[in-house]
C-alpha positions in Angstrom: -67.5 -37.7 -83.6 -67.0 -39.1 -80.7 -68.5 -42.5 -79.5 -71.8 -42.0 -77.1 -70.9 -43.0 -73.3 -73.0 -46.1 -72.6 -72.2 -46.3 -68.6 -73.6 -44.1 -66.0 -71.5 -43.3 -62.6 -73.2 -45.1 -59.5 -73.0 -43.6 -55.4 -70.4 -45.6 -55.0 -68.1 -44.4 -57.9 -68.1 -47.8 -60.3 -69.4 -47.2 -63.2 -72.4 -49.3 -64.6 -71.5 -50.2 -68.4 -75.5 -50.1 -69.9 -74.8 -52.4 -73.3 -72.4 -54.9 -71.2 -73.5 -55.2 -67.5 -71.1 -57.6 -65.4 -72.6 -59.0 -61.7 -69.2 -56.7 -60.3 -70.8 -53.3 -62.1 -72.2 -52.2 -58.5 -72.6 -52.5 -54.9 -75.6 -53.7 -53.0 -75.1 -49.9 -51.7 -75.9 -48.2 -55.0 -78.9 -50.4 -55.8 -80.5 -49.9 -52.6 -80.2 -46.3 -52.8 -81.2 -46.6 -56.6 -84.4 -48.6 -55.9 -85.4 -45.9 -52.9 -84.5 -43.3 -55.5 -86.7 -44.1 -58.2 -90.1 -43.9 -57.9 -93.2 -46.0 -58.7 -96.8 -44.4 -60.6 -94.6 -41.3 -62.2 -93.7 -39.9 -59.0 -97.2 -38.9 -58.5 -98.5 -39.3 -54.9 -101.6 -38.3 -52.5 -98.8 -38.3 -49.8 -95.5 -35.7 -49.1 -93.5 -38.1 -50.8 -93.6 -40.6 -53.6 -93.5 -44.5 -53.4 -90.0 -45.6 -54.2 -89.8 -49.0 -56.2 -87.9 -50.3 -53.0 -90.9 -50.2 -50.7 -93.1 -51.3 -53.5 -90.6 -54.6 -54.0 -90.4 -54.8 -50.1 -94.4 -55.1 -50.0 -94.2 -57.5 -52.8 -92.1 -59.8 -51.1 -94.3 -59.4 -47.4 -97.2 -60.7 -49.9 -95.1 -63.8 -51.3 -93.2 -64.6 -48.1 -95.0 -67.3 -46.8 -95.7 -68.9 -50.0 -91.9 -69.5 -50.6 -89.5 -72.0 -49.9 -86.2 -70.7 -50.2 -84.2 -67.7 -49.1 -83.2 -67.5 -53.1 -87.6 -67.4 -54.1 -87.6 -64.5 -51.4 -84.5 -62.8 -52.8 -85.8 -62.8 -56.2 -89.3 -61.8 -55.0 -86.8 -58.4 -53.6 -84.8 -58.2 -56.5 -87.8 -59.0 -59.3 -87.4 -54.5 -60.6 -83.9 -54.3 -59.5 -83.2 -53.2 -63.1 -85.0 -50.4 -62.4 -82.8 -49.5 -59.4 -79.9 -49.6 -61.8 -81.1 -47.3 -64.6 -83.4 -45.1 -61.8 -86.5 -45.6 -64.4 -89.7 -46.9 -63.4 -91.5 -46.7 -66.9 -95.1 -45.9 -67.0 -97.5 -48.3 -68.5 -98.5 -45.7 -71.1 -94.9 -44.8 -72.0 -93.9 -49.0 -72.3 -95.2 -49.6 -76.4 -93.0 -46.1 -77.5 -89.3 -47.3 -75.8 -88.8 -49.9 -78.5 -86.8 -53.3 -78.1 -83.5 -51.7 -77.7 -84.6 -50.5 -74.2 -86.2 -54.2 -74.3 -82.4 -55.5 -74.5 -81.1 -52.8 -72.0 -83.6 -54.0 -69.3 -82.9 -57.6 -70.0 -78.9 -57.5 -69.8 -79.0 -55.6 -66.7 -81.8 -58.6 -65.4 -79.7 -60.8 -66.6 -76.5 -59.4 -64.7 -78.3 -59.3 -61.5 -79.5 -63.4 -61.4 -76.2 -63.8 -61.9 -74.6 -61.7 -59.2 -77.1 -62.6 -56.2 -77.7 -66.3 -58.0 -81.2 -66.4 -58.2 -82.9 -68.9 -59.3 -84.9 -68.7 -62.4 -88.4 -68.3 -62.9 -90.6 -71.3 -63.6 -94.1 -70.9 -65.0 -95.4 -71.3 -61.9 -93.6 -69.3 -59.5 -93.7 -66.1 -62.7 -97.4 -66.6 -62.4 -97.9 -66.4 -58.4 -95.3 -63.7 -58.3 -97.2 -61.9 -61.1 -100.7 -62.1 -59.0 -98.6 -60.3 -56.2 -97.4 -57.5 -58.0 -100.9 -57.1 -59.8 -102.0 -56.9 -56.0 -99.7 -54.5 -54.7 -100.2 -52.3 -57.9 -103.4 -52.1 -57.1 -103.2 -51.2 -53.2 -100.8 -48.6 -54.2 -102.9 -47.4 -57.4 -105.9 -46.1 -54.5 -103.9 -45.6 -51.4 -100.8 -43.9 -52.9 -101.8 -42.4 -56.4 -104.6 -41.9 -55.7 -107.0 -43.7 -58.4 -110.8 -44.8 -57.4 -111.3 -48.3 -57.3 -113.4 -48.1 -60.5 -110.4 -46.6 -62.3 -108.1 -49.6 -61.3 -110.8 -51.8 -63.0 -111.7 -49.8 -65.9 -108.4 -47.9 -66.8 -105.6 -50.1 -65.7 -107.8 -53.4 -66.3 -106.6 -54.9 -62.9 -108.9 -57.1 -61.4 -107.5 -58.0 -58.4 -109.3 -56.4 -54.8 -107.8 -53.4 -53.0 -106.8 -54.4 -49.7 -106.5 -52.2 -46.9 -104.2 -54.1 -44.8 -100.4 -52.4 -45.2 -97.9 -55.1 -44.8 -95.0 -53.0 -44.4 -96.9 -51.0 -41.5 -97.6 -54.2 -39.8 -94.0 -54.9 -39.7 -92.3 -51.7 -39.6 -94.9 -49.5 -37.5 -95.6 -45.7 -39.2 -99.1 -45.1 -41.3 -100.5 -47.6 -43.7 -99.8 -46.8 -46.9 -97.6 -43.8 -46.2 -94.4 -43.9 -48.3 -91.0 -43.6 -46.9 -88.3 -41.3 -47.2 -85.8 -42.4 -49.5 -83.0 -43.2 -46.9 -85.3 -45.3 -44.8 -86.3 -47.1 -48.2 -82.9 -47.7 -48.4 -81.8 -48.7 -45.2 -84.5 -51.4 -44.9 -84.2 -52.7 -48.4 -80.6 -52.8 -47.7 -80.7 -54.8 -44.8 -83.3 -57.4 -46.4 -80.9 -57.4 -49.0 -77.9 -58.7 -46.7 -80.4 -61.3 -44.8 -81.1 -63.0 -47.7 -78.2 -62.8 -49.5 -76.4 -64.2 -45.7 -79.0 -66.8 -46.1 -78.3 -68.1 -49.5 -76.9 -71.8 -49.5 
């Protein structure tokens, strides 16, 4: 028989090896179009379109931003599901218990690829547990302005605690409707270019 393929083919023609990621598998190109590509909460929306995972880690970081001290603490706030952009898979809560530890490993050599490539720092307790209370937040925002959930179902059903806000970040900075999402080439362009800021801005 012959052996199953284990890489997948990115935009810009490398080709990402899945059980032995290297920092040189991809371009900032193909995981800015992979991140606006996949798609957060199932690809259900109230909206036209779906919330990609790049808006959703560009609205992440807008929350974190002033809190950190580095251009590396706001790249890895940017970068914090760029495993997701890789594999274009955004995995359900639900779905998480049946995928098993081999997609466990998968997930944490491609993580493990990418702090390496854009030399992130890691994660201390502390900065895992304020980034965590910004993602909670965001999850929530997007669970009642983009999915569509009442606020008594983000409590009850996803267990969140955290408040809705009604203040949109990203609108603030970027204009358009609060909470609307983007298209996926304007995810893309923008993630892109906060990408190369950072990245420029790394010691």
């Amino acid at each position: 028989m012959a052996e199953a393929r284990a890489w997948v083919r990115l935009p810009s023609g490398r080709r990402l090896d899945l059980l032995a990621p290297t920092p040189f598998d991809w371009t900032d190109e193909d995981l800015a179009l992979g991140l606006a590509r996949t798609y957060r909460w199932g690809g259900h929306s109230v909206w036209p379109l779906p919330l990609s995972v790049a808006q959703h880690s560009m609205a992440v970081l807008e929350r974190r931003r002033a809190e950190l001290a580095s251009p590396g603490e706001a790249l890895r706030e940017l970068l914090h599901d760029a495993d997701e952009g890789l594999t274009n898979f955004d995995c359900i809560s639900p779905l998480k218990p049946f995928l098993g530890p081999a997609f466990a490993a998968l997930e944490e050599r491609l993580r493990a690829a990418i702090f390496q490539r854009y030399r992130l720092p890691a994660w201390t307790v502390e900065s895992k547990r304020a980034h965590k209370r910004a993602d909670i937040a965001a999850a929530a925002a997007e669970a009642v302005h983009v999915a569509g959930w009442t606020a008594s179902e983000v409590r009850e059903a996803l267990g969140i605690r955290a408040p809705v806000r009604v203040t949109d970040r990203l609108a603030a900075r970027f204009g358009g409707v609060a909470w609307e999402p983007w298209p996926a080439d304007v995810a893309a362009e923008r993630f892109l270019a906060e990408l190369r800021r950072l990245s420029f801005a790394m010691p």
